[in-house]
N, CA, C and O atoms as a GROMACS GRO file, in nm:
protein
  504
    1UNK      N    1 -12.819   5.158  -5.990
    1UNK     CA    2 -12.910   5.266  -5.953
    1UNK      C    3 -12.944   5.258  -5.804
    1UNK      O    4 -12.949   5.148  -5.749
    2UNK      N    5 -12.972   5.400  -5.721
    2UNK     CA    6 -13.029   5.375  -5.626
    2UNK      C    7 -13.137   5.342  -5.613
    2UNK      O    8 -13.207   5.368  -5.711
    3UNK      N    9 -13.201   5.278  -5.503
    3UNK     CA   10 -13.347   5.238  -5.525
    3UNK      C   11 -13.410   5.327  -5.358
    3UNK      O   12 -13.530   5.356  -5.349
    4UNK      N   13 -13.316   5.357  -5.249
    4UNK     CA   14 -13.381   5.437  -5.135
    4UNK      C   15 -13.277   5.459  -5.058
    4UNK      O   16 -13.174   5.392  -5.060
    5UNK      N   17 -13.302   5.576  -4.969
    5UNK     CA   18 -13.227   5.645  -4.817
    5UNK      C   19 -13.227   5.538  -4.760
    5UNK      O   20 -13.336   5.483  -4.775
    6UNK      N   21 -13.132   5.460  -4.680
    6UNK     CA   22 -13.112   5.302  -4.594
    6UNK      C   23 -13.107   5.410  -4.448
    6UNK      O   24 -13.203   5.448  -4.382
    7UNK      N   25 -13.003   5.432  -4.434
    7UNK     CA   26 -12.963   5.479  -4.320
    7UNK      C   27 -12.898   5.592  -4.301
    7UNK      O   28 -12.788   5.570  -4.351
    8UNK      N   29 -12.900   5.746  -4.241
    8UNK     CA   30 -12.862   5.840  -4.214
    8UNK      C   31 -12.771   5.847  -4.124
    8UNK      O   32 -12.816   5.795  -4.022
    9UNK      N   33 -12.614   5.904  -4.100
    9UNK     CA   34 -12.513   5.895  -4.036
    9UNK      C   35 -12.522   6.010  -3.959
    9UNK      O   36 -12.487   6.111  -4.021
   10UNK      N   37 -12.561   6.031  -3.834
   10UNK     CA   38 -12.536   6.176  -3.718
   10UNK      C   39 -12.476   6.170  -3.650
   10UNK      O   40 -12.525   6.144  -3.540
   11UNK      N   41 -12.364   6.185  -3.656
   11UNK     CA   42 -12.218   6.237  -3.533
   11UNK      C   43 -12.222   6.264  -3.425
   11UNK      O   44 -12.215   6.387  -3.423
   12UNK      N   45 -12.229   6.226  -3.322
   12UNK     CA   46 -12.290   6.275  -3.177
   12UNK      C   47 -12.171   6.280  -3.105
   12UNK      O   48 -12.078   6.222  -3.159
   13UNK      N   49 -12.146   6.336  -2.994
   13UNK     CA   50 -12.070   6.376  -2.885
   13UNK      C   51 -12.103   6.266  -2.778
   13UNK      O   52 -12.016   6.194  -2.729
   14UNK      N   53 -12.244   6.258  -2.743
   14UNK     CA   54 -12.235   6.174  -2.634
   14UNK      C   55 -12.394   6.054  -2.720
   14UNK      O   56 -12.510   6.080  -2.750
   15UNK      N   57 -12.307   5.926  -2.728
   15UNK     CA   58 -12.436   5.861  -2.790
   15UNK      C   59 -12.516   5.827  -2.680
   15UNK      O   60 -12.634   5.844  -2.708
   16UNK      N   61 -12.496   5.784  -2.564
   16UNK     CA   62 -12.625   5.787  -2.455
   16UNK      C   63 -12.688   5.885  -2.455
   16UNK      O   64 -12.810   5.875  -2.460
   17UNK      N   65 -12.632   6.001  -2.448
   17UNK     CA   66 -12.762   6.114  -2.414
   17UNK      C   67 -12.842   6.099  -2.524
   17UNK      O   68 -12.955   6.057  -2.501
   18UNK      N   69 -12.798   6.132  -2.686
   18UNK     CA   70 -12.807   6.107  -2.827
   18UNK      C   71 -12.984   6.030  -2.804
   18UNK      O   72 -13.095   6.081  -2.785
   19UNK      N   73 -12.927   5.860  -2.820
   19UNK     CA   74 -13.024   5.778  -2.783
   19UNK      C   75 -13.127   5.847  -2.695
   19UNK      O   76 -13.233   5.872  -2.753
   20UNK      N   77 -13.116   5.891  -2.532
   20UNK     CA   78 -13.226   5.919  -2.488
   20UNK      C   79 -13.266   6.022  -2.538
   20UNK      O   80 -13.388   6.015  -2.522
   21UNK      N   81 -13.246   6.106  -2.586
   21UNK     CA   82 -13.293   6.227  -2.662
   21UNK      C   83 -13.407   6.155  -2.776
   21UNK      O   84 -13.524   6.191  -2.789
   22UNK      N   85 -13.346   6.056  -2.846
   22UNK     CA   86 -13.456   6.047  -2.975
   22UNK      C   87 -13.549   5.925  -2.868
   22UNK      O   88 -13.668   5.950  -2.882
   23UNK      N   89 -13.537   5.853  -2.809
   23UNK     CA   90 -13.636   5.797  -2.742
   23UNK      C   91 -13.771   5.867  -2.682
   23UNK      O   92 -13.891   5.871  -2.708
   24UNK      N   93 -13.670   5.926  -2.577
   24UNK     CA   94 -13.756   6.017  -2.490
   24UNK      C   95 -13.870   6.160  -2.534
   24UNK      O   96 -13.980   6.195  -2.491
   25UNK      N   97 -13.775   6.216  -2.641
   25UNK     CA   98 -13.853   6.310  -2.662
   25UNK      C   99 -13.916   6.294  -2.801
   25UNK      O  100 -14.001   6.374  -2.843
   26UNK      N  101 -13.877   6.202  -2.862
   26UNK     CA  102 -13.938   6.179  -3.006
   26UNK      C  103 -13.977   6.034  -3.030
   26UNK      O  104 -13.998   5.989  -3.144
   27UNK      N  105 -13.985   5.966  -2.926
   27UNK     CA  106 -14.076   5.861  -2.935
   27UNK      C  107 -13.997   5.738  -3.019
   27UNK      O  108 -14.034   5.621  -3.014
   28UNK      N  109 -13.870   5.792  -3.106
   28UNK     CA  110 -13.778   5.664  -3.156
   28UNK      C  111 -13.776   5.507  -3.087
   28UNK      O  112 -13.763   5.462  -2.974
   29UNK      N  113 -13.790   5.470  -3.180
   29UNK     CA  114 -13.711   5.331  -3.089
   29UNK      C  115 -13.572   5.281  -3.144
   29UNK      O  116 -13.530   5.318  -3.254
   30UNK      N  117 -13.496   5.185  -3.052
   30UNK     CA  118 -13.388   5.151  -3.109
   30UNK      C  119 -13.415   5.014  -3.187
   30UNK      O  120 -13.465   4.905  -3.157
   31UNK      N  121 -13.360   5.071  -3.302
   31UNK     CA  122 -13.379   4.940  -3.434
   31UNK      C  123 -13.238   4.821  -3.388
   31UNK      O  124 -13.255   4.704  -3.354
   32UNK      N  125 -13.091   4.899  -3.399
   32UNK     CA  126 -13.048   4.797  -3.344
   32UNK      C  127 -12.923   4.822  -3.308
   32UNK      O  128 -12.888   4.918  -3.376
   33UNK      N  129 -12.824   4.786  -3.230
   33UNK     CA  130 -12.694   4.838  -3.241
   33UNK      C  131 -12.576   4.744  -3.263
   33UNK      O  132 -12.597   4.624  -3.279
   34UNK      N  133 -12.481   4.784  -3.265
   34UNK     CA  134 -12.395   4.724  -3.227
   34UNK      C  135 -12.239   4.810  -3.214
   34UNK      O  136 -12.209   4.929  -3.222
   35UNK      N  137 -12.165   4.696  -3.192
   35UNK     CA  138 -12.021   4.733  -3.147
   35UNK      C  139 -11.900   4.635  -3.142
   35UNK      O  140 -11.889   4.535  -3.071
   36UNK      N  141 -11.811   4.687  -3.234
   36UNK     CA  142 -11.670   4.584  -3.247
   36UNK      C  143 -11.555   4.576  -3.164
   36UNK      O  144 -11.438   4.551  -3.194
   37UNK      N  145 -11.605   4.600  -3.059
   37UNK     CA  146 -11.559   4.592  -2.948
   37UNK      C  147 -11.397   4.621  -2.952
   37UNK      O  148 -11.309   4.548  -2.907
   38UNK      N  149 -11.376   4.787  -3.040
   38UNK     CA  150 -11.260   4.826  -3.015
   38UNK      C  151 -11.296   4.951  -3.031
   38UNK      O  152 -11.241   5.016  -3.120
   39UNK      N  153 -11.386   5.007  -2.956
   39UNK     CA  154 -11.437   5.159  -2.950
   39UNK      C  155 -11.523   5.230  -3.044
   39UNK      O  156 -11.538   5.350  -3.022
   40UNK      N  157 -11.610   5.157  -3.191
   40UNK     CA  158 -11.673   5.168  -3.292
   40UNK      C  159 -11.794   5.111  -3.277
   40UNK      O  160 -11.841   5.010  -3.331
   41UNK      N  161 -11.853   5.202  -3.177
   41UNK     CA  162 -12.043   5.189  -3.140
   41UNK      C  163 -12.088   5.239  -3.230
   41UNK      O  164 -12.030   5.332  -3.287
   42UNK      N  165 -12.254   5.173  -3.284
   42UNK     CA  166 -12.299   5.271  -3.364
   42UNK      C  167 -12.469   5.211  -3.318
   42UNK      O  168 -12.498   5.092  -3.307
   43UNK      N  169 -12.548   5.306  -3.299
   43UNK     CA  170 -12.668   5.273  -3.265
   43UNK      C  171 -12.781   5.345  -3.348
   43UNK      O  172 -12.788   5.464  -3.376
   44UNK      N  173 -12.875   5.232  -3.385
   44UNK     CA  174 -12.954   5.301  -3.486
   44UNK      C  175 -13.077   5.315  -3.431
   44UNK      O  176 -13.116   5.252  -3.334
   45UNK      N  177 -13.165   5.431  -3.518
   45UNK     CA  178 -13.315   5.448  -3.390
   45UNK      C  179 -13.379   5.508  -3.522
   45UNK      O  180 -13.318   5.558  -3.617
   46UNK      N  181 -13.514   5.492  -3.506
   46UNK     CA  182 -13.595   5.510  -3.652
   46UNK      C  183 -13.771   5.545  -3.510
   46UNK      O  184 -13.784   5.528  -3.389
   47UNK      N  185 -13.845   5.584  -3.596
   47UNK     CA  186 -13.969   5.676  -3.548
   47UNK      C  187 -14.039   5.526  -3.501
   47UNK      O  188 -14.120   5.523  -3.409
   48UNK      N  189 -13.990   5.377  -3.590
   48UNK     CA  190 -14.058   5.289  -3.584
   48UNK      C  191 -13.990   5.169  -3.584
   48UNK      O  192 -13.871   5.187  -3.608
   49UNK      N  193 -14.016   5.071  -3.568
   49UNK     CA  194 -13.937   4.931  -3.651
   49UNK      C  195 -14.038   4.924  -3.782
   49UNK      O  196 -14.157   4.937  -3.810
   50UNK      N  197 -13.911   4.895  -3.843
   50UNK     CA  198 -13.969   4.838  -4.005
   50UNK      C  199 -13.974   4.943  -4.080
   50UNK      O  200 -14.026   4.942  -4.191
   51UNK      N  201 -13.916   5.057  -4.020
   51UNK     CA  202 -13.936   5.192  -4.125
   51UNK      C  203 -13.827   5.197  -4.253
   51UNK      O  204 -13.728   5.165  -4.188
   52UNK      N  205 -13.786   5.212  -4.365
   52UNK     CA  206 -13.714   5.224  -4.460
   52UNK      C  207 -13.567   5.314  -4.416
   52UNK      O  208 -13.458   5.267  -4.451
   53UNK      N  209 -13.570   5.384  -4.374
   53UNK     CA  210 -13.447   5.480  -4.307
   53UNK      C  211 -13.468   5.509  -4.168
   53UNK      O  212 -13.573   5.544  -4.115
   54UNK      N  213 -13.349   5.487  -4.114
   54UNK     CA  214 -13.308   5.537  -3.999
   54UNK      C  215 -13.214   5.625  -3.965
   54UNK      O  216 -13.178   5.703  -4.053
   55UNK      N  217 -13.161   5.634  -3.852
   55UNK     CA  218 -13.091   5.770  -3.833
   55UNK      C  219 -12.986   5.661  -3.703
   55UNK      O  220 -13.020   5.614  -3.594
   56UNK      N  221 -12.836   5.652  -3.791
   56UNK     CA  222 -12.768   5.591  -3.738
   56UNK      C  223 -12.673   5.667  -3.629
   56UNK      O  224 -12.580   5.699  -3.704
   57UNK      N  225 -12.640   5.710  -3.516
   57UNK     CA  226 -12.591   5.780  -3.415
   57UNK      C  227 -12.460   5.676  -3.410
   57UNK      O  228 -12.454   5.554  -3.401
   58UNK      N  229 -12.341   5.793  -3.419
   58UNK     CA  230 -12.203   5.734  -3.438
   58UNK      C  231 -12.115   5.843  -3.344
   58UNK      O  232 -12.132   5.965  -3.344
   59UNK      N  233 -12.035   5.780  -3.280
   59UNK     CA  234 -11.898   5.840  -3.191
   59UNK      C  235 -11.825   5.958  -3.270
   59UNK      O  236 -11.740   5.942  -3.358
   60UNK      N  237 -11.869   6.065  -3.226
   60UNK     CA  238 -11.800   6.202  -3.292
   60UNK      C  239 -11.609   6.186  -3.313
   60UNK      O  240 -11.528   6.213  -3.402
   61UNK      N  241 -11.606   6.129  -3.183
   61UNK     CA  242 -11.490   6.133  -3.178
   61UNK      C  243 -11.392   6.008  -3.254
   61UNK      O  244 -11.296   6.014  -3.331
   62UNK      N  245 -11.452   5.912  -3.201
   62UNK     CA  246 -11.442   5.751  -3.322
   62UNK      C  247 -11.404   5.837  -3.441
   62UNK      O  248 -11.292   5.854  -3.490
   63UNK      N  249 -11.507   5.881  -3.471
   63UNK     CA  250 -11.529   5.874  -3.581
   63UNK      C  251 -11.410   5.950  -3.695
   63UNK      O  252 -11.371   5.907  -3.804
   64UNK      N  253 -11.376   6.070  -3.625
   64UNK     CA  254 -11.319   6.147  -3.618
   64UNK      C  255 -11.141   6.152  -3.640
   64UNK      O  256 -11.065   6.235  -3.689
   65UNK      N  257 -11.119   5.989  -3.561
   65UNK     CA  258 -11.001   5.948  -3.564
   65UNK      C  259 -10.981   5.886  -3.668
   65UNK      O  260 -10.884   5.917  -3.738
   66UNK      N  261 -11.075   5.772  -3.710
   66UNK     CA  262 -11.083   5.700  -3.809
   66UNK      C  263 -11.074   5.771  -3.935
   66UNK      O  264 -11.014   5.699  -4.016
   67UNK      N  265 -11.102   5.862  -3.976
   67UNK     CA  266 -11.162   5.937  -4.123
   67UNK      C  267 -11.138   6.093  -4.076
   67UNK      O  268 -11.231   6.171  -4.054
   68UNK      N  269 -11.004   6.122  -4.065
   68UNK     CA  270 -10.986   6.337  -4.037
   68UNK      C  271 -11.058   6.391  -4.149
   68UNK      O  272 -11.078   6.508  -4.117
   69UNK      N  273 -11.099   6.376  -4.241
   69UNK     CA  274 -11.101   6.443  -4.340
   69UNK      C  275 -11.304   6.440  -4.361
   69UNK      O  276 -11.387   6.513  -4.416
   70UNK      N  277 -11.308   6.332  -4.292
   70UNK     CA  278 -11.476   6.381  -4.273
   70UNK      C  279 -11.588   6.440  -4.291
   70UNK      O  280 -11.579   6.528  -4.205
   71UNK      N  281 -11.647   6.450  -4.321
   71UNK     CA  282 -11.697   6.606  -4.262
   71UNK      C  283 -11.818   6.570  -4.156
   71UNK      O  284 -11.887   6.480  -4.204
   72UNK      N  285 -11.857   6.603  -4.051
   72UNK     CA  286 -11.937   6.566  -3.943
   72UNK      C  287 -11.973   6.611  -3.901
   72UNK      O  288 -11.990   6.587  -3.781
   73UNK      N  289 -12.032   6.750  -3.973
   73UNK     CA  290 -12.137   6.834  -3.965
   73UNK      C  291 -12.297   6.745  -3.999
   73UNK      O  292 -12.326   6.673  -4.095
   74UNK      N  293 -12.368   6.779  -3.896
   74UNK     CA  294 -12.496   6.729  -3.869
   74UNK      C  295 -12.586   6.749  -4.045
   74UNK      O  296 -12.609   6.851  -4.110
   75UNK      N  297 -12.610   6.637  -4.068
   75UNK     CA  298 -12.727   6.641  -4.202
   75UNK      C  299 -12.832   6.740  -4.190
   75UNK      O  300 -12.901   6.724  -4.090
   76UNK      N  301 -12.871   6.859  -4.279
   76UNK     CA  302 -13.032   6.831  -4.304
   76UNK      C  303 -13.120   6.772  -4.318
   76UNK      O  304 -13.130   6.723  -4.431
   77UNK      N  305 -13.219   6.744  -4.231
   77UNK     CA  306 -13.316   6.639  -4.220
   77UNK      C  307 -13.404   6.731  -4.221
   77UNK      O  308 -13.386   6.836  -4.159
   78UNK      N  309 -13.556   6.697  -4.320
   78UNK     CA  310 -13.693   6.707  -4.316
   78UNK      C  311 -13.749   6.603  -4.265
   78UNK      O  312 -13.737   6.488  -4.308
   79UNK      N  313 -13.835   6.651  -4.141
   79UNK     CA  314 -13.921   6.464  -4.098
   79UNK      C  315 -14.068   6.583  -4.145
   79UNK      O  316 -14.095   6.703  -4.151
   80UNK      N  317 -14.135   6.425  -4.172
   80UNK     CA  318 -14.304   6.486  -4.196
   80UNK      C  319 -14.374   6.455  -4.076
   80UNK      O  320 -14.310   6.423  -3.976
   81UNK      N  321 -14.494   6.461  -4.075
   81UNK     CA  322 -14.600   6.485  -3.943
   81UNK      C  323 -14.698   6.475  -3.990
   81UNK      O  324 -14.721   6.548  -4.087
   82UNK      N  325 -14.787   6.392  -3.949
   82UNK     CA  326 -14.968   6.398  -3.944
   82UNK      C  327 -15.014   6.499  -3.842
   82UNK      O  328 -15.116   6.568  -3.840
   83UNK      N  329 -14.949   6.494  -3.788
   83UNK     CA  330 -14.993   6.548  -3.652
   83UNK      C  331 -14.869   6.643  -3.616
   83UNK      O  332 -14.768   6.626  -3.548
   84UNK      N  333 -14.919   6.749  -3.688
   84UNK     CA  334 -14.824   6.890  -3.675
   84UNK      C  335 -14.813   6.936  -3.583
   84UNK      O  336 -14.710   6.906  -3.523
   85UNK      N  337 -14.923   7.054  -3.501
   85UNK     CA  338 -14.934   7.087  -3.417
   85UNK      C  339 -14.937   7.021  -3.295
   85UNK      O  340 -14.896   7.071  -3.190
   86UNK      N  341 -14.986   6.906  -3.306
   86UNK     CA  342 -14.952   6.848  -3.162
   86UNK      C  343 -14.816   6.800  -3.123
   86UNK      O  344 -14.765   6.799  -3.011
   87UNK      N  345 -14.763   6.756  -3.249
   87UNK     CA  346 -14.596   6.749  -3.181
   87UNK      C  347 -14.527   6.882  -3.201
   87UNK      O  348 -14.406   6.878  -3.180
   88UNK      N  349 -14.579   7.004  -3.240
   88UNK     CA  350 -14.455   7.147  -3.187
   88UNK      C  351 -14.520   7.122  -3.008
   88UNK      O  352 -14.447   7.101  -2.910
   89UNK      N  353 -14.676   7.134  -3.005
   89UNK     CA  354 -14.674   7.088  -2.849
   89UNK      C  355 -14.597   7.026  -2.787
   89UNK      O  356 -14.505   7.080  -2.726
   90UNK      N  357 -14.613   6.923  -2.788
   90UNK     CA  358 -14.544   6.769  -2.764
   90UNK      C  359 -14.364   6.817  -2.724
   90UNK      O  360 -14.312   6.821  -2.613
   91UNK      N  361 -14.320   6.840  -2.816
   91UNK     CA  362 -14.195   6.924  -2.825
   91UNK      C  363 -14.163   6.989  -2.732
   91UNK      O  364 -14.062   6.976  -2.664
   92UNK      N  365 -14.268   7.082  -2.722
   92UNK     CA  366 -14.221   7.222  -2.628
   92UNK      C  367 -14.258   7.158  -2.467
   92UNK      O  368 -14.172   7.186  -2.383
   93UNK      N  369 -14.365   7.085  -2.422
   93UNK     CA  370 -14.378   7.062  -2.317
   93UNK      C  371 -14.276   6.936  -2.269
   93UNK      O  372 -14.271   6.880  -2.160
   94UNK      N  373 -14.201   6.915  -2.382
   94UNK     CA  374 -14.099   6.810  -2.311
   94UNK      C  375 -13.961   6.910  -2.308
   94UNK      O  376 -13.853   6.858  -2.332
   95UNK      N  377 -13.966   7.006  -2.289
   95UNK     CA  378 -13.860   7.109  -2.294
   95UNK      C  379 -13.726   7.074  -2.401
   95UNK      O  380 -13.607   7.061  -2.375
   96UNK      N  381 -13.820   7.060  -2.566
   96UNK     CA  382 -13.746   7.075  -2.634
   96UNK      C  383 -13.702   7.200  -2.709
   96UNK      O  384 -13.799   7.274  -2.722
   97UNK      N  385 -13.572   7.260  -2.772
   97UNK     CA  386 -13.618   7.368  -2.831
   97UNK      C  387 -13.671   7.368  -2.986
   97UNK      O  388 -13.657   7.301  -3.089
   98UNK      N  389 -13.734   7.475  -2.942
   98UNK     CA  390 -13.854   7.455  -3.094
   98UNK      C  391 -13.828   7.568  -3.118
   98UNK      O  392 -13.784   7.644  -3.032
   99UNK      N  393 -13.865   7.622  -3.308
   99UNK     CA  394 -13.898   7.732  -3.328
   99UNK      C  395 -14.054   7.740  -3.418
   99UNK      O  396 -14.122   7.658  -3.480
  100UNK      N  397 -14.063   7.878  -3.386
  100UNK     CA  398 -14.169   7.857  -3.421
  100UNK      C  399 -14.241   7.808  -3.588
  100UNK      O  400 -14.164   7.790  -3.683
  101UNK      N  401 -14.388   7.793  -3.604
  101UNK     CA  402 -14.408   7.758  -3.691
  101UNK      C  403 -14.458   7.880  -3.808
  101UNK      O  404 -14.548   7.963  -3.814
  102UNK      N  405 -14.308   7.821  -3.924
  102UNK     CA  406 -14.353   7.924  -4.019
  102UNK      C  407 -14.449   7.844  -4.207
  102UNK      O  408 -14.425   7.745  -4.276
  103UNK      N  409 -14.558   7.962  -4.215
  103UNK     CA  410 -14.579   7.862  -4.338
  103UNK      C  411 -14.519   7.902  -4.455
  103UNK      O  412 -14.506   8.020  -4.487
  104UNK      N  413 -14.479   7.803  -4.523
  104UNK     CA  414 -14.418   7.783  -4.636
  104UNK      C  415 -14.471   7.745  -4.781
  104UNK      O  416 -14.579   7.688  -4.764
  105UNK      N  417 -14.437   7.755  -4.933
  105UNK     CA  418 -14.522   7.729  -5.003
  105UNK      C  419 -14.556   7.554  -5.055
  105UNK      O  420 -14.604   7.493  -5.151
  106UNK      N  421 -14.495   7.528  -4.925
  106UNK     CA  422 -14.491   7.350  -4.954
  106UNK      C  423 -14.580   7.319  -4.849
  106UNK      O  424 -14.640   7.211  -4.848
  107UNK      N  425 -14.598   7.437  -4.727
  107UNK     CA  426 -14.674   7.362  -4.615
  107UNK      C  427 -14.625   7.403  -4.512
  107UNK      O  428 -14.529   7.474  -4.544
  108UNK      N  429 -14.640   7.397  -4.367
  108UNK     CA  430 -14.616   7.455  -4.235
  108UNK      C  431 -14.472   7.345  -4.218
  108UNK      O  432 -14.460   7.222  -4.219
  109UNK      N  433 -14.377   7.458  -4.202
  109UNK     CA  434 -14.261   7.397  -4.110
  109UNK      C  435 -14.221   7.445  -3.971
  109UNK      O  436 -14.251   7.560  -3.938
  110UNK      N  437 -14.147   7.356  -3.877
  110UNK     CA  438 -14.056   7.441  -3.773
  110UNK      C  439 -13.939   7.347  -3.731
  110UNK      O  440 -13.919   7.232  -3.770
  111UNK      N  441 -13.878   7.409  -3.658
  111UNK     CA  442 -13.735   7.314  -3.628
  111UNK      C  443 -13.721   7.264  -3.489
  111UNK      O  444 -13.773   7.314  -3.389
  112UNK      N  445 -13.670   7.196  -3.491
  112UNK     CA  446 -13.594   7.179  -3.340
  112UNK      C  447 -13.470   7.149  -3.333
  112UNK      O  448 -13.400   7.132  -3.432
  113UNK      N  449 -13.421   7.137  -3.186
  113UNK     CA  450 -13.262   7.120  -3.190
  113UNK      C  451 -13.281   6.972  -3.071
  113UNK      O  452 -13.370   6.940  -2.993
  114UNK      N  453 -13.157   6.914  -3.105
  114UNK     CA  454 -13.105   6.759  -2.999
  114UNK      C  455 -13.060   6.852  -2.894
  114UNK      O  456 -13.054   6.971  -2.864
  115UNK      N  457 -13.031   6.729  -2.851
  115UNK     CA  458 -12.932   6.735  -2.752
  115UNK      C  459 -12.806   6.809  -2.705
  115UNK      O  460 -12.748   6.841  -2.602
  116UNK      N  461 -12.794   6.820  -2.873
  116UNK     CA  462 -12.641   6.885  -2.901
  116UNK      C  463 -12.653   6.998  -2.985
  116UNK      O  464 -12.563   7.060  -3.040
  117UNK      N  465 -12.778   7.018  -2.988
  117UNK     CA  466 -12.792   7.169  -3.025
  117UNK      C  467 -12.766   7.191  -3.179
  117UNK      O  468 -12.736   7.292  -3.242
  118UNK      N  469 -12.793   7.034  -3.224
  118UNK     CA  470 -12.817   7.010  -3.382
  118UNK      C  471 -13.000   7.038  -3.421
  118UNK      O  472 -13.099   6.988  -3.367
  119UNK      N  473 -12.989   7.134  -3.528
  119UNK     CA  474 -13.132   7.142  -3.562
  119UNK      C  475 -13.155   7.090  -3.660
  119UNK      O  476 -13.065   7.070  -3.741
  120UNK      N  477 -13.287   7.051  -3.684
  120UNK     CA  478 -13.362   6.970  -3.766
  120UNK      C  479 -13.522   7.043  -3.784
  120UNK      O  480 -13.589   7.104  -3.700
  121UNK      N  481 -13.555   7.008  -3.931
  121UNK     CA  482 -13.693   7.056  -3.988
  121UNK      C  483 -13.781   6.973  -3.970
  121UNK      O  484 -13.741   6.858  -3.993
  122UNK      N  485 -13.940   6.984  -3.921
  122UNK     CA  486 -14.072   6.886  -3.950
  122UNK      C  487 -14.148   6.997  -4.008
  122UNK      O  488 -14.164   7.119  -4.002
  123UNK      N  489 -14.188   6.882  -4.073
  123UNK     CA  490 -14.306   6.976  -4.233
  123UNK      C  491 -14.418   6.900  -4.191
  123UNK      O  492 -14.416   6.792  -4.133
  124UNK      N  493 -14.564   7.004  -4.242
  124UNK     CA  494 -14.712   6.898  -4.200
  124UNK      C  495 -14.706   6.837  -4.350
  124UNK      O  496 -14.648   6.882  -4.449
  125UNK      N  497 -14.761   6.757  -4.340
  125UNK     CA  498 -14.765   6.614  -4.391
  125UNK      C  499 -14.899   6.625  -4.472
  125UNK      O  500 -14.989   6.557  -4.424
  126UNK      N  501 -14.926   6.688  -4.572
  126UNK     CA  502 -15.056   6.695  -4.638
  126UNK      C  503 -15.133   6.566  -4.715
  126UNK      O  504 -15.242   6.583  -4.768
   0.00000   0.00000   0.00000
């Protein structure tokens, strides 16, 4: 049986920018990385240390070679929020793109996009 989400796989184009993207504008830290030193980086970054899932950032292209059949289209991700409104702020004044906030019958959502123009959902956190 499963017992939890470990780690989330996101395909990136460029993992430096990737990384500073979830640092910089979302406050991530890097949990940990590594590399087998034959072109198979993979760097992981979570909201926290010690959090249950992370969001593992992997070589589009690596990846790509390794496994054609793939698929490496960006996940749906829901992240939650205590603090809703201050991070669509937070967001927008770090010139991320945001959309706006719509409510829903679960609760206020909106999206944003990376680096790479992958979007993602945050829900308030009731």
């Amino acid at each position: 049986m499963l017992s939890k989400v470990g780690q989330i796989m996101l395909y990136v184009n460029n993992q430096e920018e990737s990384v500073n993207f979830w640092k910089e504008k979302l406050g991530f830290v890097v949990v940990s990385e590594e590399n087998n030193g034959k072109g198979m980086r993979w760097i992981e970054v979570g909201p926290k240390e010690g959090v249950e899932t992370t969001i593992v950032l992997h070589n589009k292209e690596v990846v790509a070679k390794m496994s054609p059949d793939l698929n490496l289209d960006p996940p749906s991700l829901m992240f939650f929020t205590d603090h809703f409104e201050q991070l669509h702020r937070d967001l927008l004044n770090r010139k991320v793109t945001v959309g706006e906030i719509v409510p829903m019958p679960t609760g206020r959502v909106f999206n944003f996009a990376d680096n790479e123009d992958q979007y993602f959902a945050v829900m308030e956190n009731k």
